[in-house]
C-alpha positions, 0 to 999 in steps of 0.5 A, a space after each residue: 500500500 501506497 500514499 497517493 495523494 494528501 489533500 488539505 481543508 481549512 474549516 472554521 469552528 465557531 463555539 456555542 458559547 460565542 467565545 472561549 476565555 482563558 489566562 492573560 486575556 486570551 481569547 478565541 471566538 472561531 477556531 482555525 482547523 485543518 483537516 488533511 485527507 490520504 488516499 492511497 493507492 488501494 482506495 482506503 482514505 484517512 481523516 486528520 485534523 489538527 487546530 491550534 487554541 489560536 496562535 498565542 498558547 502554544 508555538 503552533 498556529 492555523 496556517 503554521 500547520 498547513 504550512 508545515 504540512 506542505 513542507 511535508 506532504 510531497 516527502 511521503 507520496 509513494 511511502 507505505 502509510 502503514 508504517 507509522 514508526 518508519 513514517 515519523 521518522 521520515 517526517 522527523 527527517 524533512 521537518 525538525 521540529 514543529 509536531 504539531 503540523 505532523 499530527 494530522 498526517 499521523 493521525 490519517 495513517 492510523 486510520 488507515 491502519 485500522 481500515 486496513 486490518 479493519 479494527 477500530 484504532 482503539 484495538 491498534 492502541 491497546 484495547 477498549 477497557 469498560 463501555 465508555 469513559 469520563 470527560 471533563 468540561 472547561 469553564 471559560 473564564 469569566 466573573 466567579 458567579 457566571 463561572 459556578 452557573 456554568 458548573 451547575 449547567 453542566 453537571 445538568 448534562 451529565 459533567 462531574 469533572 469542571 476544569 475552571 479557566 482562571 490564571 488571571 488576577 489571583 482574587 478574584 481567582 481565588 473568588 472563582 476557586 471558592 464560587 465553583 466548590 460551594 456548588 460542587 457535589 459529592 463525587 464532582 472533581 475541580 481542576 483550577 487550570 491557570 494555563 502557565 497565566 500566574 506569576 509564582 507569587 500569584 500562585 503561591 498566593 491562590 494556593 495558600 488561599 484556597 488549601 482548604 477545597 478539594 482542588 486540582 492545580 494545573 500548570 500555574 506558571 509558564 516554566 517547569 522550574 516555576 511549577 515545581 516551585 508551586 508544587 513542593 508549596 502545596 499538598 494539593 493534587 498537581 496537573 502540569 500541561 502545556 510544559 509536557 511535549 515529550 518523553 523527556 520532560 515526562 521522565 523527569 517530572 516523575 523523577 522529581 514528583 512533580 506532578 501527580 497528573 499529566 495532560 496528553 494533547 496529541 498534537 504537542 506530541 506530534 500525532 497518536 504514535 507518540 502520544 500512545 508511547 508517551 501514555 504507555 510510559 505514563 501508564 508504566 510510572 503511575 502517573 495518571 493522564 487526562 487525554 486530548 488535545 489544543 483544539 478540534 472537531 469531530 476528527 479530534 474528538 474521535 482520535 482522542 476517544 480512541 486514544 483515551 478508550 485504549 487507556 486503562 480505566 484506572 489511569 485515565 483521569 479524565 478526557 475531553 469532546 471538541 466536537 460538543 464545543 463548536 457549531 460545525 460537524 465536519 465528519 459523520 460517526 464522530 463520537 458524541 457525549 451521552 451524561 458525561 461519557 464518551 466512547 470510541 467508535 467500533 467502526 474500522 479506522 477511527 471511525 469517521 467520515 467527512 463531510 463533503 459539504 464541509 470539506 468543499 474546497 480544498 487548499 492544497 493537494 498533491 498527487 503521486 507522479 
């Protein structure tokens, strides 16, 4: 089997809630994905998708993506894409660095792969482990009273898991903190998620101010020195996130105990084949892991089912739906919440199949000559 052809989409995602806020006024009204589709010479095609939370989180951006990717793409023509270690390797090779823009070609070959031996790509990942999983919802940043709205809002639709958006100024914080748990129930779980927003001495403030709520602190500061400074401050259960791009960084948080959670985003890790290696060693330290990814739609939340579905039970510590976020379906069979849960599809491949009214124009193809 060959790659024939790799053809690219750019699809706007606006969000129901109109915008997404998080730390250090940041904040995203229509999310810029791309999907990328291959087709090999047998007729199976894959679905990718990649979409940065804008161009000011993360070293990644929309176009940065596609441009990447077309930096790429006529690299693999003619390559076996079933081969994805060999594959990474070759992208590895013609672009150093930028993970990101290699996400969403991994992610198609691993749909291939299961369309190929025709399981779903959760068996390729390790397995199905129990009927569904958990997810959590992210609580765009706003005044403490909204914010606690949310939360009961939510826990409506069946969420128990409320990773509130806060790194702003540490009162109020603090205030949205102590809101959000005074409406919590039993068995809710709260994540404070500063997104690297707090100076050390803000979140040595919040954590001292908050020592005495059942919270989750999540990457309070941009630096792995700075949020394992806050870490040894606090007996609180430690997230880090937007520092964790690797095997080497996660060695080392276990070494040092600095955390007791990890976020896994796919497409920081540069595609599921790294994001599964990385969630293996994860498995293997103890350490438990929220599965996801910046952003996406329908195509993202389905990798990420997979991924988190193929993650035993006991050290997935929670995942996220995308696809529930945004206004616009781009794929059919994309996995969709039922009370809180989440389930990888059993379809060959990952499951999904775009949507050719979406996907009308594309940006870029190449073809094998």
């Amino acid at each position: 089997m060959k790659i024939q052809s790799i053809t690219v989409y750019q699809v706007d995602l606006p969000l129901h809630e109109g915008s997404y806020n998080w730390s250090g006024g940041k904040s995203v009204e229509v999310f810029d994905s791309t999907i990328v589709q291959i087709e090999t010479d047998t007729g199976l095609t894959g679905s990718g998708e990649v979409c940065p939370l804008g161009p000011f989180y993360l070293p990644a951006y929309g176009p940065g993506a596609r441009a990447g990717i077309a930096q790429l793409a006529p690299h693999l023509l003619g390559e076996d894409p079933t081969q994805l270690v060999r594959l990474n390797r070759l992208m590895d090779h013609h672009l150093k660095g930028h993970p990101y823009a290699k996400s969403a070609l991994d992610m198609a070959c691993w749909d291939i792969l299961g369309q190929a031996t025709g399981l779903p790509v959760c068996t390729l990942l390790g397995g199905r482990y129990e009927e569904d999983f958990v997810l959590y919802r992210a609580i765009s940043q706003e005044s403490p009273e909204a914010m606690a709205a949310k939360v009961e809002g939510y826990r409506a639709e069946g969420y128990r898991r409320f990773q509130l958006k806060v790194g702003g100024d540490a009162d109020t914080d603090i205030e949205r903190i102590r809101s959000v748990a005074a409406v919590l129930q039993r068995g809710d779980v709260l994540i404070a998620d500063a997104n690297t927003g707090w100076l050390m001495h803000e979140a040595a403030r919040v954590v001292r101010a908050v020592r005495d709520i059942d919270v989750y602190i999540e990457q309070p500061c941009p630096s792995y020195e700075e949020c394992l400074s806050i870490r040894r401050r606090t007996d609180h259960p430690f997230v880090l996130d937007e520092v964790i791009d690797g095997i080497e960084p996660l060695l080392r948080g276990h070494a040092d105990g600095a955390m007791d959670v990890v976020n896994i985003k796919i497409s920081k890790f540069g595609g599921l084949t790294r994001a599964r290696l990385a969630r293996d060693l994860c498995v293997s330290l103890g350490v438990a892991m929220t599965i996801e990814d910046s952003w996406g739609g329908d195509i993202t939340t389905a990798a990420i089912a997979h991924l988190a579905h193929s993650t035993p039970t006991e050290m997935l510590f929670t995942a996220t739906d995308f696809n529930s976020y945004v206004t616009v379906s781009t794929a059919e069979g994309a996995p969709q919440r039922a009370q809180g849960r989440l389930a990888a599809s059993e379809a060959p491949g990952l499951g999904v199949e775009p949507r050719r009214e979406i996907l009308a124009e594309p940006g870029n193809r190449w073809v094998a000559g």
